[in-house]
N, C-alpha and C positions, 0 to 999 in steps of 0.2 A: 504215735501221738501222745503229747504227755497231758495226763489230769491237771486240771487247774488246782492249783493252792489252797483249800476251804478244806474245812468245817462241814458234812452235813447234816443237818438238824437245825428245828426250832424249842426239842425240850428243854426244861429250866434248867441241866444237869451242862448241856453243850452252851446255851449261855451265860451259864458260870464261867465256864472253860473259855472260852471268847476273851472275856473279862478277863480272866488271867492273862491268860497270853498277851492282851493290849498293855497291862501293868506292865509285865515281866521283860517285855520288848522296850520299855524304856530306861532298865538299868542294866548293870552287865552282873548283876548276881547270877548265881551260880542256879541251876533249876535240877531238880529230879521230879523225874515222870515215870507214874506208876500203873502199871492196868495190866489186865489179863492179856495174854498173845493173841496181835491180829487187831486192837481197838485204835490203831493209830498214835502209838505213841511218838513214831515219823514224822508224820503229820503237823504237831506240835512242836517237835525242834525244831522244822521249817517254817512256820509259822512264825515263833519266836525269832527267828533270825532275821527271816525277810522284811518284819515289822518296825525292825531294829536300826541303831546306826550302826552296828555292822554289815548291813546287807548289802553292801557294796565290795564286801569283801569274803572269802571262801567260806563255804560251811563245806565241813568232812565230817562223815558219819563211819565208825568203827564198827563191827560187831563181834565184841568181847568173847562171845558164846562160839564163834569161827574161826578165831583162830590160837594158836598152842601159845602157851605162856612166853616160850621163847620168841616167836615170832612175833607175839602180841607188844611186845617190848620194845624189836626194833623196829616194827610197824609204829609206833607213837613216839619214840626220842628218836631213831634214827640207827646207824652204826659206821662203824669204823669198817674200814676195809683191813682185811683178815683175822674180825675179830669170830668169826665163827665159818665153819667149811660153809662153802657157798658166796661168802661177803668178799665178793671180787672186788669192789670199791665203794667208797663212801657215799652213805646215803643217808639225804635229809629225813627224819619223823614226820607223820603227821601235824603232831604238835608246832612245829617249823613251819610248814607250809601253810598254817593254818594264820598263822601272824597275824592279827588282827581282827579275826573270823570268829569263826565258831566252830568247835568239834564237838560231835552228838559221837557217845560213848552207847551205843543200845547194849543191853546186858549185862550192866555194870553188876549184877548181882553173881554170876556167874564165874571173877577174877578170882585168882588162887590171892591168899595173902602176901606172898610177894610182891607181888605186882600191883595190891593194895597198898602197901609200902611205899613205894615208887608213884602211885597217883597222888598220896598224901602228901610226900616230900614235893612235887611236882606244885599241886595249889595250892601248897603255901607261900613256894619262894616265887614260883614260876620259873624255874633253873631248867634248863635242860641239858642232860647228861647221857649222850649215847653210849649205847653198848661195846663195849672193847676200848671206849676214853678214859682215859684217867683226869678228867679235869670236866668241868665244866665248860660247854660248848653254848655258855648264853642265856638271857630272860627271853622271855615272848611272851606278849599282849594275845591272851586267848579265853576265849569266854567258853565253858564248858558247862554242858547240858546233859544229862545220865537218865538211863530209865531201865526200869528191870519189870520184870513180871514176877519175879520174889517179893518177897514182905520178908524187908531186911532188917528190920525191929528183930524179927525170930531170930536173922541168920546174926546178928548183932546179941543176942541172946544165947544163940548155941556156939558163941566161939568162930564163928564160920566169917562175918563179917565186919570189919573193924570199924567200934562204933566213934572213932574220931573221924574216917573216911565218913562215915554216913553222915554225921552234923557237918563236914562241908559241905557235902554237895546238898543236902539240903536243907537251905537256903531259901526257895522258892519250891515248894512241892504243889505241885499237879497229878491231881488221878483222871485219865481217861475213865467211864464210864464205860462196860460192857451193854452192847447192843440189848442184851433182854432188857437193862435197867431203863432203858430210851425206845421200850417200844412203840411209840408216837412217831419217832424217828426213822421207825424201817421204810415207810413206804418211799420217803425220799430217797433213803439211799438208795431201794430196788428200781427207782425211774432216775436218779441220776445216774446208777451203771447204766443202763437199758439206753441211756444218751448216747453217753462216753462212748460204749463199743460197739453200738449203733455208727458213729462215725469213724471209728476208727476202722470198722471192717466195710467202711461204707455197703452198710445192708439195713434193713429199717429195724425198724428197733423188734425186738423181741417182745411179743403178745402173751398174755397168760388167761385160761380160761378165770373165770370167779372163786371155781372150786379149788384149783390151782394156787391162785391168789390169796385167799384163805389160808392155805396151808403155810404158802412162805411166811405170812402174818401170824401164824401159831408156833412157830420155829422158834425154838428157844437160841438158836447162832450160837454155839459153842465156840464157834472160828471166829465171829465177830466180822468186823466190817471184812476181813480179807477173807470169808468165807462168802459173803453175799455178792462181792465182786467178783470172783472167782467162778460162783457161780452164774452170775449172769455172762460173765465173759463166754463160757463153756456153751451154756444154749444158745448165745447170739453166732457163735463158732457152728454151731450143731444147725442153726436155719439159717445160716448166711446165703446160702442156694435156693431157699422158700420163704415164702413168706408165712413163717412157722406160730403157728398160735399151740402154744405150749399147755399143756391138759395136765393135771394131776399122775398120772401114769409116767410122763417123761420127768418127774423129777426123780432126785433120789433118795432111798429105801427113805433114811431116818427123817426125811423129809416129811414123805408121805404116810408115815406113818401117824402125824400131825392130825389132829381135826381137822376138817374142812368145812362147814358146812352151808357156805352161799351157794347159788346157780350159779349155772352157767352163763353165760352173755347170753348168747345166740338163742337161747329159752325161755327169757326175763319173763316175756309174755306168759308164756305158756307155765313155768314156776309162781308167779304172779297168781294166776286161776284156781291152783295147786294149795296157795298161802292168805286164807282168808283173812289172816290179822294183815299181810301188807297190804292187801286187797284192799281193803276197810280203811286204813291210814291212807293211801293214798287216794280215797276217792273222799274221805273226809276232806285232805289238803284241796286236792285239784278242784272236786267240783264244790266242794261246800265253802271255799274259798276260805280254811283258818288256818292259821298257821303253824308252821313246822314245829314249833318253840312249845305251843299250845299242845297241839294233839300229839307229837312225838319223843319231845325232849323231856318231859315229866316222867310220864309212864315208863321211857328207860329207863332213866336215872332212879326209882322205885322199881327196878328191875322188873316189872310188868310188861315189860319189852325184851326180846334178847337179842343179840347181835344180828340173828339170821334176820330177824324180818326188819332191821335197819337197815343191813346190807341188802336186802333184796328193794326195800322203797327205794333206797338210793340210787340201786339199778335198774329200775322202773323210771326212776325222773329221769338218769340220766341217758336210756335209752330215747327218752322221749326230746332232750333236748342236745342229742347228737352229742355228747360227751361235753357238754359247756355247763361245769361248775356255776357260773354266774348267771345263767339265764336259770340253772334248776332255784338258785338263791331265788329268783323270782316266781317262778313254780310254785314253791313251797311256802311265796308269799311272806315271807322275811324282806324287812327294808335290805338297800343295797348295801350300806355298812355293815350289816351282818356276814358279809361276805367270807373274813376272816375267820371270825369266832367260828362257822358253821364248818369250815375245812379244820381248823384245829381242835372241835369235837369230835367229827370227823375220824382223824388221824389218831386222838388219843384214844378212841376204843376200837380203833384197827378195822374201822368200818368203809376207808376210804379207798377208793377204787379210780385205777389207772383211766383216766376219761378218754386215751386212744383206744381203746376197743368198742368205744361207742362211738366214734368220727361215720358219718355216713348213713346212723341208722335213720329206720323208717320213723317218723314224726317228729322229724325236726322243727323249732321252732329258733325264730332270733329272737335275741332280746325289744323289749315293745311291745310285743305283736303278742302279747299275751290275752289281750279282750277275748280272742276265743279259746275258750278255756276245754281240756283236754276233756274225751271220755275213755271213762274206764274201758280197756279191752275185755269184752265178752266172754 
């Protein structure tokens, strides 16, 4: 099953990037994309393309960093047949079949200067000239997109990188953001994998205790997005045969070795009785009927609050109203436009929590039907 084309995230960092990408997709300038390994620099040459007038026609992506200069060479012009042992016959380049497309260059920080030579000769004239020809074999219409995980100022600095290559290609520069910088962002990504391979392995989606939870929200993702998919892919593979609610214990080491420090689900209550400050906010909210905004959102924000006893009220309401974000909005006694703002404060101090692990519990309420107002658990 293949992921859909997106972007996940609503930080201001991803829609920056959004924004670019709608620009960049309406001219055929030339783009480098830069970020740490694993941030989806992919991602956005396909985006770019598909947003494009060329998306009707091929994008090819290369990866610089895979293969040998020789090959790398006639993998992009092409060659002549017997111009090297092995070249039985003539073969088109990338760049050829790319005619009118797009080729995504990943790695471009990685090429020997040769081969630096030959990209530069290449986006000026747009000539193409295969290996073992002695003449040129032709222009082509091709929109080229580069990205490295170097910072090629230095390698253009230390001789390594030629810095007339680096002011072509860019042209249009884009920085993916690394996951720690978009921590508001994680929880999406960990419930859009938890979809994806949810259906792909048709098994339901992978459960995480609180404390569990916690933890993958205190991960600083060195790996980036292809480390949190990777990992959810592995657990949803690991409970495909159960209905697997995943505990701090089954992640791994440099995971858990993270903070944690909310409940569990399955204890809300019983953690609740444990945490006289949630205890307190939420019997101020429910039964004294003030508001979320009032009693909780000041006193955090003057850190007189800390993350645990926001993540535990919120595990409280939403125990109580069977994992429905919009009925706790009412709970908590916040108009219903606040809907938004209260999931994206939410999200930006990593306080929000998976509302499948509450489908089902005891005190549900629908939206409405709030005149009878909860009591506190004993």
């Amino acid at each position: 099953m293949q992921e859909p084309l997106k972007l996940i995230g609503n930080s201001p960092a991803i829609q920056i990037l959004r924004e670019d990408i709608r620009a960049a997709a309406r001219t055929d300038a030339k783009v480098l994309i830069t970020g740490e390994s694993g941030v989806g620099k992919e991602i956005v040459s396909r985006l770019i393309h598909a947003s494009g007038p060329r998306s009707t026609y091929t994008l090819i992506t290369v990866n610089c960093a895979a293969i040998t200069e020789t090959l790398l060479e006639s993998e992009l012009f092409g060659h002549e047949r017997g111009s090297f042992t092995g070249a039985y016959r003539d073969r088109v380049g990338v760049l050829e079949m790319a005619h009118r497309g797009t080729v995504f260059m990943d790695e471009i920080g990685e090429t020997s200067p040769r081969m630096q030579s030959l990209l530069l000769r290449f986006l000026e004239s747009g000539e193409i000239q295969r290996v073992g020809s002695t003449r040129s074999n032709g222009r082509v219409d091709v929109r080229v997109i580069a990205a490295t995980n170097r910072d090629l100022l230095s390698g253009v600095a230390a001789k390594t990188f030629r810095e007339d290559l680096y002011y072509r290609l860019n042209v249009i520069h884009m920085r993916v953001p690394p996951v720690r910088e978009r921590a508001e962002d994680l929880p999406l990504l960990l419930e859009h994998f938890m979809d994806v391979f949810a259906k792909t392995y048709a098994t339901p989606r992978v459960r995480f205790t609180a404390d569990a939870w916690a933890a993958l929200l205190a991960h600083s993702w060195p790996g980036n997005v292809r480390e949190v998919r990777n990992l959810i892919e592995r657990l949803t593979v690991r409970g495909a045969e159960r209905d697997m609610l995943v505990g701090l214990p089954d992640l791994p080491q440099e995971i858990r070795r993270m903070p944690a420090p909310a409940p569990a689900p399955g204890a809300l209550t019983a953690a609740a009785t444990r945490q006289p400050v949630a205890d307190g906010l939420f019997e101020q909210i429910v039964q004294g009927r003030q508001s979320f905004w009032t009693v909780v959102y000041g006193p955090f924000m003057s850190r007189d609050l800390t993350r645990e006893d926001l993540r535990l009220l919120v595990g409280m309401g939403l125990h109580q109203t069977s994992g429905s974000y919009r009925v706790l909005v009412e709970l908590f006694n916040m108009p219903p436009g606040d809907y938004k703002r209260f999931l994206n404060f939410l999200r930006k101090h990593q306080c929000h929590m998976p509302f499948q692990q509450f489908r089902g519990a005891v005190g549900k309420v629908e939206a409405g039907s709030l005149e009878r107002r909860f009591v506190v658990p004993a």
